[in-house]
C-alpha positions as CSV (number, residue, x, y, z in Angstrom):
1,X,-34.5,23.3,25.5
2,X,-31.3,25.0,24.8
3,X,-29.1,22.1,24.8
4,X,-31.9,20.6,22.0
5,X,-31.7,23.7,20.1
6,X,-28.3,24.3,20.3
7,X,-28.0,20.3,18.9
8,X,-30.5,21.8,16.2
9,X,-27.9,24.5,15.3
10,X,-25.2,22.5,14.9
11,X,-26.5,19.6,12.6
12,X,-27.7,22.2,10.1
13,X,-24.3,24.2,10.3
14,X,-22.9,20.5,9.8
15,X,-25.0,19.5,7.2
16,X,-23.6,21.2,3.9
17,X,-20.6,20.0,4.8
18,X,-21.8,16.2,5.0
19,X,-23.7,17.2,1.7
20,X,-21.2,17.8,0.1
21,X,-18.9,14.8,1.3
22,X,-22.1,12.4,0.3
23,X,-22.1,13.8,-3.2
24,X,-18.3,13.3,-3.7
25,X,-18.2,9.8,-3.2
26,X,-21.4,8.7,-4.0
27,X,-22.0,10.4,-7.7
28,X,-18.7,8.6,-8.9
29,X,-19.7,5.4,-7.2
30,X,-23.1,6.2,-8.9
31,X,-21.5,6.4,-12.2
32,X,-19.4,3.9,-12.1
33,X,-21.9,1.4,-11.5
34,X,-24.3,2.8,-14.2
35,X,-21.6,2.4,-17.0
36,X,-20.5,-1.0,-15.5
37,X,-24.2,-2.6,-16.9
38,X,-23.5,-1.1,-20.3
39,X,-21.9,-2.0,-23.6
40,X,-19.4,1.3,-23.7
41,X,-16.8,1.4,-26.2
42,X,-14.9,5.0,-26.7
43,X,-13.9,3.7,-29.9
44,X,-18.0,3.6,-30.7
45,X,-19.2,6.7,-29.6
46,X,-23.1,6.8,-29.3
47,X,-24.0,3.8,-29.2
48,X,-24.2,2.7,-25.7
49,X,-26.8,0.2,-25.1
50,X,-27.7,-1.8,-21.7
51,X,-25.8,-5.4,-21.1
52,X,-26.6,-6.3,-17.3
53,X,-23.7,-8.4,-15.6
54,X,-22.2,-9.0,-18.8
55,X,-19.3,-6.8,-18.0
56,X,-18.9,-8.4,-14.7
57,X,-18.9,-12.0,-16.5
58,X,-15.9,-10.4,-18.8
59,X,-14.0,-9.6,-16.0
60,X,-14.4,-12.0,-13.8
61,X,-13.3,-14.6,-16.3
62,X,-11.0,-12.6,-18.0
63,X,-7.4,-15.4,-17.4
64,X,-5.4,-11.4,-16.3
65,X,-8.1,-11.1,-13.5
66,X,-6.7,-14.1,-11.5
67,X,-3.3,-13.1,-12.4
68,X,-3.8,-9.6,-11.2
69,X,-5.0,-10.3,-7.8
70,X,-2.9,-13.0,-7.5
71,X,-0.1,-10.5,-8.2
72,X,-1.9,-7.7,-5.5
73,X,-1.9,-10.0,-3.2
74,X,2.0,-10.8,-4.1
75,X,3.1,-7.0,-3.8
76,X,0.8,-6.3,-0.5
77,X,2.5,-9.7,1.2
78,X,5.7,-8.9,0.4
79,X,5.8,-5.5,1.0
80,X,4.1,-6.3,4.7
81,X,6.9,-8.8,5.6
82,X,9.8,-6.3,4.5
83,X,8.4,-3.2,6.0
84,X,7.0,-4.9,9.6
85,X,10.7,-6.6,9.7
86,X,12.7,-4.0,8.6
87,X,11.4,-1.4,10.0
88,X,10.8,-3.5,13.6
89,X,15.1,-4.2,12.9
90,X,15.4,-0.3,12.2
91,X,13.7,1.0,14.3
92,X,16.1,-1.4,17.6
93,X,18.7,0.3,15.6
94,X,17.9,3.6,16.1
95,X,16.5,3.6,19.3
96,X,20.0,3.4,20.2
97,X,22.3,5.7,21.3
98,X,24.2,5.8,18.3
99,X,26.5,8.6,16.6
100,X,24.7,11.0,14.6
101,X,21.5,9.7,15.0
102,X,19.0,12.6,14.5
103,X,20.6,12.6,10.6
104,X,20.4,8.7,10.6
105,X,16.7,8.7,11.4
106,X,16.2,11.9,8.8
107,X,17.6,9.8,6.4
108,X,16.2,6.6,7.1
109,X,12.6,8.3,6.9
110,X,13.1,10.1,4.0
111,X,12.3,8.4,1.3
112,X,8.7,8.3,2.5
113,X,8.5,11.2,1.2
114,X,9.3,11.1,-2.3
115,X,6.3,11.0,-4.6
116,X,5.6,7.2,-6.3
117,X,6.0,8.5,-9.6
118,X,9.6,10.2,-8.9
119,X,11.1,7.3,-6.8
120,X,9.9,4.8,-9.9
121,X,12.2,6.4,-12.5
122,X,14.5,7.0,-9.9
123,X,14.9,3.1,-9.4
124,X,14.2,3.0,-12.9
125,X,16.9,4.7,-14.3
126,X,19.9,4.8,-11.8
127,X,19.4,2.1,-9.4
128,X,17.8,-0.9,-11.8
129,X,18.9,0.0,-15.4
130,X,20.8,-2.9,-16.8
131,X,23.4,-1.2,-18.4
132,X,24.2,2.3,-16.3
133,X,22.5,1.7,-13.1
134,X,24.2,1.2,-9.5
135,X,23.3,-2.6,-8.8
136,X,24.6,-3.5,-12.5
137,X,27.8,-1.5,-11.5
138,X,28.1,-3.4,-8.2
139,X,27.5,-6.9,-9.5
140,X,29.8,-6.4,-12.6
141,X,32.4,-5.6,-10.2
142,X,31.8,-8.7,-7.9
143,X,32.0,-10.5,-11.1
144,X,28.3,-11.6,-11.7
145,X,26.1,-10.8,-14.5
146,X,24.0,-7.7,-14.4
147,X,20.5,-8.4,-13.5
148,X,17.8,-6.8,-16.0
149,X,15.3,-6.4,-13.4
150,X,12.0,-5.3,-15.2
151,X,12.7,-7.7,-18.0
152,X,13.2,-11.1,-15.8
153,X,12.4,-10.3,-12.6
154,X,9.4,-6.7,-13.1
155,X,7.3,-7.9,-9.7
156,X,10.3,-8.1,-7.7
157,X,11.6,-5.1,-9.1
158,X,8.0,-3.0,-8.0
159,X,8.2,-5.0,-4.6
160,X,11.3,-3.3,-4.1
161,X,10.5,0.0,-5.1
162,X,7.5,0.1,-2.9
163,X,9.2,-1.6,0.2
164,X,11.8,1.0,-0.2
165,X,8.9,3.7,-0.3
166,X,7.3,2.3,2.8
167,X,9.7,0.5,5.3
168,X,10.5,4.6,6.5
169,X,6.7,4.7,7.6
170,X,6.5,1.4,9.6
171,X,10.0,2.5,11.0
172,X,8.6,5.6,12.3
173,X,5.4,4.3,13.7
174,X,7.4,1.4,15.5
175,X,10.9,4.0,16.7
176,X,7.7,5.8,18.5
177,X,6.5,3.0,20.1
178,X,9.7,1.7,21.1
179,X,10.6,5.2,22.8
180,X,7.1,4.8,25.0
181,X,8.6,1.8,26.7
182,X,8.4,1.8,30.8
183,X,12.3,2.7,31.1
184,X,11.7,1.2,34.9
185,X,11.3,-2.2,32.6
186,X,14.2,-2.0,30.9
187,X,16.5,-1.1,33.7
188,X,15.1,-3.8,35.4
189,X,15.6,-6.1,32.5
190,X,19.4,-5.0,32.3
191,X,19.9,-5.4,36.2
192,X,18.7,-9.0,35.7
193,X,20.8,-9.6,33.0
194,X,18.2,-10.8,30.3
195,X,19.6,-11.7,27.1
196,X,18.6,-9.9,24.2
197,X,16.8,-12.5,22.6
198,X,14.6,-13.2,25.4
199,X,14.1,-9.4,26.0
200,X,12.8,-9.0,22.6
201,X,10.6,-11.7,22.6
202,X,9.0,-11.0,26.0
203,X,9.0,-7.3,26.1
204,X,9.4,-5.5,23.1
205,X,7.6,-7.9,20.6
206,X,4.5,-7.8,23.1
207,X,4.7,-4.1,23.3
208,X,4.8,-3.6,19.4
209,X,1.7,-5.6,18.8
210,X,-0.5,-3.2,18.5
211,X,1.3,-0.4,16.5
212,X,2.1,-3.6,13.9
213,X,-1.4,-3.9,13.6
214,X,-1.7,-0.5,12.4
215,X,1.2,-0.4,10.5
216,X,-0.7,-3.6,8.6
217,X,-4.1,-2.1,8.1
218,X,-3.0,1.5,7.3
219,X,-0.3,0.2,4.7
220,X,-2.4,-2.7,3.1
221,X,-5.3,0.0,1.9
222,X,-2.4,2.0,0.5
223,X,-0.7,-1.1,-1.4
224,X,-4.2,-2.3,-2.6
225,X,-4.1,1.4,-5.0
226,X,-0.6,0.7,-6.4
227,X,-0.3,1.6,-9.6
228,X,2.8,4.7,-10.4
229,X,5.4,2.2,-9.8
230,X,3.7,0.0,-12.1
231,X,3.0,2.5,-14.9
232,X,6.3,4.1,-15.2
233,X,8.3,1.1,-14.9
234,X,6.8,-0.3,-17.9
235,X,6.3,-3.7,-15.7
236,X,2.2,-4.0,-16.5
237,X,2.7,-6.8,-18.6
238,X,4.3,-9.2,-16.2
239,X,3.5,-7.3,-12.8
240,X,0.0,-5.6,-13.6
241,X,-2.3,-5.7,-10.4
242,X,-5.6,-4.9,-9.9
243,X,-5.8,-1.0,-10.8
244,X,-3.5,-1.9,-13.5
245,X,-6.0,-4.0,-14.9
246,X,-8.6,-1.5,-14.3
247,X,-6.7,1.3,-16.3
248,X,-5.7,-1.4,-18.5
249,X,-9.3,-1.7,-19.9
250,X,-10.4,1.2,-19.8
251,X,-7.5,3.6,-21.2
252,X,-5.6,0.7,-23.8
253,X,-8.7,-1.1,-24.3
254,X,-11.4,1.7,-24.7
255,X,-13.7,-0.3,-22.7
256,X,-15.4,2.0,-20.2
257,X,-18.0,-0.7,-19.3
258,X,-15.6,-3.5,-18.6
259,X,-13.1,-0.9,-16.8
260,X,-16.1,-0.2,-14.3
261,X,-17.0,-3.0,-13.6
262,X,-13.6,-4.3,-12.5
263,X,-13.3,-0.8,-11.0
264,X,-16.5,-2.2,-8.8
265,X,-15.3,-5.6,-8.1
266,X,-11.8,-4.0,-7.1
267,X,-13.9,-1.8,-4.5
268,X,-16.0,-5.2,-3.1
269,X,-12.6,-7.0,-2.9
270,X,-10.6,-3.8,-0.8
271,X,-13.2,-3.5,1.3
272,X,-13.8,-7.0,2.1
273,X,-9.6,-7.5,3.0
274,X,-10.0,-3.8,4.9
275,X,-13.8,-5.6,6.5
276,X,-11.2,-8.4,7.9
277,X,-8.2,-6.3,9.0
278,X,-10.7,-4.0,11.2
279,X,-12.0,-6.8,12.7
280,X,-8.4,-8.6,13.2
281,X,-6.9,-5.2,14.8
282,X,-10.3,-5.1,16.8
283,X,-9.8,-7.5,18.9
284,X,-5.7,-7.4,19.0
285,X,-6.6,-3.3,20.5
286,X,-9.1,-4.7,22.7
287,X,-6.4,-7.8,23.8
């Protein structure tokens, strides 16, 4: 009886609290939905009226859907492959007993935490500008052309920018697996003389499965919401994704109706890609 009512005592002390949570994602969610079956223009104030999956039919066969998720899929591939190998190459660098390296990993994690907006016009302004920015300074002086990045090549450009945001984090997760390692294993490995190669292909790249994994889910729901580097890079045009879009229609546009509905389909897409990646990392943990 006491265990039961104590159990009593602490759903109800619980409960505001999942109250609360409920109402704070579902009445958005709720709302979004509502406006996505209806004919909302801010530009015609008061005269919403009721158009079923009209909005979804828009969207779906709007030509920049396809060529938004084709380019969120582009950014969240790309920025996988640099930050899993990078920051597996990084993190074998600094697990080293190298010079200095308490600053080296400071600096090498740093940059994860710069805010998306800040590191953009940084890139922007003094690494990618054309004219006065470092990597025009250093190909003038090996001869070459400057590059106008965000003119020619603007989905490169935000790969970059977003890489560089996130290779510190994969870096970090990996560095800390790597320094969980059985040291009895790798004295054993250099007593035996196993090359390198073979000692990263039968030891390390085994024992960094998992924490890839998780480096892969937890980035991939971050990548899917990209958008700062996007918007303040002025690259939209060319490199607009899916949340681009989404803004895109409802804030340029005016279209509140369309703008939910894509809001909705981006929501069925994440979690379908997140649906797969729990499932893939589910059975890699349980491996």
């Amino acid at each position: 009886m006491a265990t039961q009512h104590t159990r009593s005592l602490g759903r109800i002390a619980v409960a505001p609290s999942v109250i609360a949570l409920f109402l704070w994602m579902i009445v958005p969610l709720g709302m979004t939905i509502y406006f996505s079956f209806l004919r909302y223009n801010l530009l015609d104030p008061g005269n919403e009226s009721f158009i079923g999956l009209i909005n979804y039919q828009y969207f779906l066969t709007d030509p920049a859907f396809l060529k938004a998720l084709g380019n969120s899929l582009k950014i969240v591939g790309s920025v996988l492959a640099i930050s899993v190998i990078g920051g597996t190459l990084l993190a074998l660098l600094l697990d080293q007993a190298i010079y200095g390296r308490n600053f080296v990993r400071l600096m090498v994690i740093a940059p994860f935490f710069v805010m998306p907006t800040v590191s953009a016009l940084v890139w922007k302004n003094m690494m990618m500008h054309p004219v006065s920015g470092l990597l025009a300074w250093l190909t003038t002086r090996l001869g070459f052309e400057p590059i106008d990045w965000f003119a020619h090549y603007p989905l490169a450009a935000v790969v970059i920018i977003v890489a560089w945001q996130w290779l510190p984090f994969a870096t970090l997760i990996l560095l800390t697996a790597l320094q969980s390692m059985d040291e009895e294993q790798k004295e054993a490995a250099e007593m035996d003389g196993t090359p390198p190669l073979s000692y990263f292909r039968h030891m390390v790249l085994p024992h960094l499965a998992r924490p890839i994994t998780v480096v892969v889910l937890i980035e991939t729901i971050f990548l899917l919401n990209v958008f700062a580097e996007i918007y303040v890079t002025g690259s939209g045009g060319r490199a607009g994704n899916m949340p681009y879009l989404v803004y895109f229609q409802g804030l340029l546009n005016f279209d509140v109706g369309g703008a939910s509905a894509g809001g909705i389909i981006a929501v069925i897409l994440a979690n379908i890609v997140a649906f797969f990646l729990m499932r893939m990392i589910g059975k890699n943990l349980e491996g």
